[in-house]
Structure formats: C-alpha cells, structure tokens
N, C-alpha and C positions, 0 to 999 in steps of 0.2 A: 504493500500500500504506500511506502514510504515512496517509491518513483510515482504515483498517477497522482499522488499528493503536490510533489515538486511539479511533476506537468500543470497540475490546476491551478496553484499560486503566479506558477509564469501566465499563464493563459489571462489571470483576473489583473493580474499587473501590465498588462499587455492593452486590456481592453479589447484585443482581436485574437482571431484563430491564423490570421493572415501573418501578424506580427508575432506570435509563438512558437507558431510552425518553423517557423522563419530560425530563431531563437533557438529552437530545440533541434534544430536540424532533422525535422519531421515533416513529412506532408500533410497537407491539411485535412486530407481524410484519414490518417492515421491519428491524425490528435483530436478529433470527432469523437474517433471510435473510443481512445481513452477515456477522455471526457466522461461521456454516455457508459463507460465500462464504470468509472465511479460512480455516477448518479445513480446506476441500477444496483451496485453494490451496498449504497447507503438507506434505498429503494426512499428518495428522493428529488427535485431539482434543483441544480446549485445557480441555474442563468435567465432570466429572462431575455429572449432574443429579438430584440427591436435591430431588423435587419442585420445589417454586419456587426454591429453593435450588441455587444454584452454587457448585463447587468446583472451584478449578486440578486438572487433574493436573500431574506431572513435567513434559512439556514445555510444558503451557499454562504453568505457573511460569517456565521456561525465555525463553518467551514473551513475558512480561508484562516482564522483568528487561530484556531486548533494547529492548521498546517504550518503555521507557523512558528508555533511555540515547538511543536515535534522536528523541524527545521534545527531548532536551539538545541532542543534536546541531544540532535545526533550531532550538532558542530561538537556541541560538548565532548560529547562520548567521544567523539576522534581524537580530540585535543588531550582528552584521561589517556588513551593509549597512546597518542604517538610520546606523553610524556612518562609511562610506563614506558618504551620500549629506548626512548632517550637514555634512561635510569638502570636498562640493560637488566634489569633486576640483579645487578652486581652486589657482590660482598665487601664492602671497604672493610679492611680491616685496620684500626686506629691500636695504636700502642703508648699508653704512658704509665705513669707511675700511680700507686695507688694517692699519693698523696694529692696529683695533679689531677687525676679523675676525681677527687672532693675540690677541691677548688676551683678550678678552670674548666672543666668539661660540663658540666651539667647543661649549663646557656648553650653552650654552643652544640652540643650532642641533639636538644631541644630544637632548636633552630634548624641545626642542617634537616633532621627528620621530619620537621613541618613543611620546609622546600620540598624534598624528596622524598615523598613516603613511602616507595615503591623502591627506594635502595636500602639494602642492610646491609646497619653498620655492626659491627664485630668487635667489641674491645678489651685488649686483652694488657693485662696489669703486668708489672714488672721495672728492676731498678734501671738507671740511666745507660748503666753497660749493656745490659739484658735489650733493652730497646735498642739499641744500635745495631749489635747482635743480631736481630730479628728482622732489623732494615737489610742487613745485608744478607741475608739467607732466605729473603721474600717470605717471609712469614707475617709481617704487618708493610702495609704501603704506605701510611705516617706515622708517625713518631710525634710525640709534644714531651716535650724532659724539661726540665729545672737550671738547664744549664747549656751553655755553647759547647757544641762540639765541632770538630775538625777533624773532618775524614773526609780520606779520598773515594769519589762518588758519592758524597751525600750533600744536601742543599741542608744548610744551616740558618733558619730566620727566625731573628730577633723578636718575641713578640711584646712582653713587658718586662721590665722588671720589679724587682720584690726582694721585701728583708722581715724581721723579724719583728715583733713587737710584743710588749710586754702586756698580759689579757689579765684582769683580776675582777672578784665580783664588786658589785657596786660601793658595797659597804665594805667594804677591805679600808684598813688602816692605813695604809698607805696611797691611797683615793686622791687624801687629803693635803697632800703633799704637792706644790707645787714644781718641784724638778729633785729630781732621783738620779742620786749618784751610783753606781755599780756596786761597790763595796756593803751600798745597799742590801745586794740580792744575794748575801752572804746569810746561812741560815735559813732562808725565807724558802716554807713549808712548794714545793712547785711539785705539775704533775708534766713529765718532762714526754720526748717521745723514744719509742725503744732504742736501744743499742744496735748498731748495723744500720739506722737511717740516716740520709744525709743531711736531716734538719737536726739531726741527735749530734752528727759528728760539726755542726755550725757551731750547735750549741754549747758543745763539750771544748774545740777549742777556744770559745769566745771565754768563756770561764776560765779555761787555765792561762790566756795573754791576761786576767786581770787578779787572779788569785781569789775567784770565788768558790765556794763551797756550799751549794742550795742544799736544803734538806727536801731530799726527792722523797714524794709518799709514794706515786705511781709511774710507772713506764707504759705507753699503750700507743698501739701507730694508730689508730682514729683519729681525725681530727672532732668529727660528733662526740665522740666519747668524753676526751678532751673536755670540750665545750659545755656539756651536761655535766661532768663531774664539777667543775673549777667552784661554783655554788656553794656545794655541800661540802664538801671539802675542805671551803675556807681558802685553797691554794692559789696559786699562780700560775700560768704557763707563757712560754715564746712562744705565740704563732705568727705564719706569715701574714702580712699584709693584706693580700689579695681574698684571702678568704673570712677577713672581718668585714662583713656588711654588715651596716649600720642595724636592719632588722636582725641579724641574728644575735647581733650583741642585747638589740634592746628585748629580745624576746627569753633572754636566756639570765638578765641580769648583770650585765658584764658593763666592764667599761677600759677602754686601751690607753696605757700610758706611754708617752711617745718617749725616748731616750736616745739621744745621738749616738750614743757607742753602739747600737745597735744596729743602725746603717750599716755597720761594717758586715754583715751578714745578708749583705745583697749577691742576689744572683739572678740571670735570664731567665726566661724561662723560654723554650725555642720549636719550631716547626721542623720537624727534618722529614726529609722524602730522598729517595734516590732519584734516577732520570725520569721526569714526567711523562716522556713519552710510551716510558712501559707500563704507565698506570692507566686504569681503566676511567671512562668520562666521570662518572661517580667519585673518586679518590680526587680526580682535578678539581671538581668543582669542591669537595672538601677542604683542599687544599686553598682553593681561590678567597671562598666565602671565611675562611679562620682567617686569611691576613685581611680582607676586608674587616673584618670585625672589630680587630686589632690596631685599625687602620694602617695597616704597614703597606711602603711603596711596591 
C-alpha cells in the first residue's frame, strides 16, 4: 500500500493525472488504474472529477493527511537503519583504570551511548601498564589513563589535568581553619587508598618529601566507598579533583580544603589509540566526541 499511497499524494499535489504521470514516469492509464486500485481497496472515492481537474473529497482529504504522516513514518524508519548500519553494530572496546571509570567515564560513556545506541561499548578495567598493554595487543581500541605516555605507535592526548585534594566532613575540626599547613596532616585519623594504586603511591610519596605520618583507619580502592565512609568515620581522605562535584560533596556532607603543596600531585589524564585507520567508525567517533568534550584541538 505504501507505493499506491506515494502514487496518490503525487497525483493530489499535482492536481493532474497528466502532470503525475509525467512525474512518476507512468502513463496515464496506468496511474488511473492505481488510482481506482486504491479507491476500491479502501471501497471509497478519494476525487471528484471536474474535467481534467481533480478535487479531494472529505475522505480522499482524510486520505492524503494519513499518506502523509506514513510518508514520515518510513523517512524515519530508513534514517533508524541507515544509522544502525552506520554504527556497524561494532564493539568499541574502551580500556581505563578502575579509578578513571568513577571519575571520568560515567558523562561520557552516557553521552556517546545516547549518540549511538546501536554501538556497544565494552569496558574493561585495568592499571596504566595493563592498558597500554592491551593497546598494543588489540585487545581495547582506546585507552583513557591518568597519565602521559610515550610509545611508539600510540596517539597520546592530553585531556585534563588533576591533583589531589584534601575531603573532610562538614563539621570536622579542622573546617575551621583558614589555611593548613602539612605538618598538619600528621596524626590526622585518614581513610587512604590501597597499596599498589597510583593515587596511594602520590600519596605515600607526598608524605614522606614532608615527614608526615597520618593515622590510617582504612585502605579501600573505591572512591564511593571513600566518600560514604569519611562521615562516620570522622576521617579525612586525598581525593582527586575531578571527581569532587559540588552535588556529591553536598549530598554526602563533605567539604574540600584547598592546600598548595598538594598541586604537587598533579597528573594528565590522557586519550591513547593506536593508528585510526585500523579502528572501526564507532571507536572514531568515540575517539572524536571524548576530545570534543574535553575541548581539545
């Protein structure tokens, strides 16, 4: 039905059989017989014939409003598949660290999946070596790490950078204090992150260039965990930057003390791919849309 449909919208937009015919690259007695194929099909008439001259009635108008909207319907429908078959139904698979999938991935994991929801993405956890590793043994097609690397055949890009900063709950005693010196953070009750993570070994040297010795109650690589315990706890922790937003601080109780010696705990964090050209359209445009994001050139 969807072709005698198209025939009859040209035909009423025509106002002739002369000028449709013409149009559809049909003769004029074959677009009759269409015509007349619809009418009996609908088992009514869509024209009043004043001479050469055609006129809707009520239902051919009726008619025409329908064919049209079914017209949308299938532009659409092409437009969902050609952009399913764009999307290749490929598997990106993205590689970063568990600490950079809480922080930095969630927006943009969100994001690319709303553009493309007919590509799936794969992501698989692992430290800064591990993902490199991975880049070059094609086992993930991007990488996002914490850090710059430099290898041959890998694209290394900049996206932000980040440091450390000192998280305590609201009412903590040291709240109150308008600037904190280090010597400070001697003693002071913190719930830190495991041994073997590179926020642990930031945090482990930044303490021994200044000869402090915090009283650790917990070790744990969450950053949620973290974040939920620091309350009850009464403690303290360094987290990074990029993963204090302002709602989760103020959802959770917390408040961030800024301390300059703690800049010294800045790092990248970075985009790596190997050659674009052996990645699939899906990984590109993952690729594209994360430095747009980031606004990087």
């Amino acid at each position: 039905m969807l072709e005698d449909l198209h025939v009859f919208t040209t035909v009423v937009e025509q106002s002739s059989l002369n000028k449709a015919s013409k149009l559809l690259n049909l003769s004029q007695p074959a677009l009759s017989r269409k015509v007349a194929k619809l009418e009996e099909e609908l088992g009514v008439s869509l024209f009043h014939r004043k001479g050469k001259r055609l006129e809707l009635t009520k239902i051919g108008q009726l008619t025409y409003t329908f064919a049209l909207e079914q017209q949308q319907h299938y532009i659409k429908f092409l437009q969902n598949i050609a952009q399913f078959r764009n999307d290749e139904q490929s598997t990106v698979t993205l590689g970063a660290s568990l600490t950079t999938l809480q922080t930095t991935l969630p927006s943009l994991v969100n994001t690319f999946m709303e553009k493309h929801p007919n590509a799936d993405l794969k992501l698989i956890t692992g430290k800064t070596h591990e993902i490199v590793s991975y880049l070059r043994d094609n086992k993930v097609d991007v990488g996002i790490v914490a850090s710059s690397i430099s290898e041959s055949g890998l694209h290394c890009i900049p996206l932000f950078h980040d440091h450390l900063e000192l998280v305590l709950p609201k009412h903590h005693v040291m709240t109150n204090s308008n600037h904190l010196e280090m010597d400070q953070l001697n003693g002071l009750p913190m719930i830190t992150f495991s041994k073997g993570t590179w926020y642990r070994k930031l945090i482990d040297d930044l303490f021994l260039q200044y000869g402090i010795m915090p009283d650790v109650r917990m070790e744990i690589d969450s950053f949620e965990a973290i974040i939920r315990l620091l309350p009850t706890s009464k403690a303290a922790a360094l987290l990074p930057k990029s993963y204090l937003r302002p709602q989760l601080l103020e959802d959770n109780g917390l408040t961030v003390i800024h301390m300059k010696e703690l800049e010294q705990t800045r790092r990248t964090t970075c985009l790596i791919y190997a050659d674009k050209a052996e990645l699939s359209r899906s990984a590109r445009k993952l690729i594209s849309e994360t430095m747009t994001a980031f606004q990087v050139e």
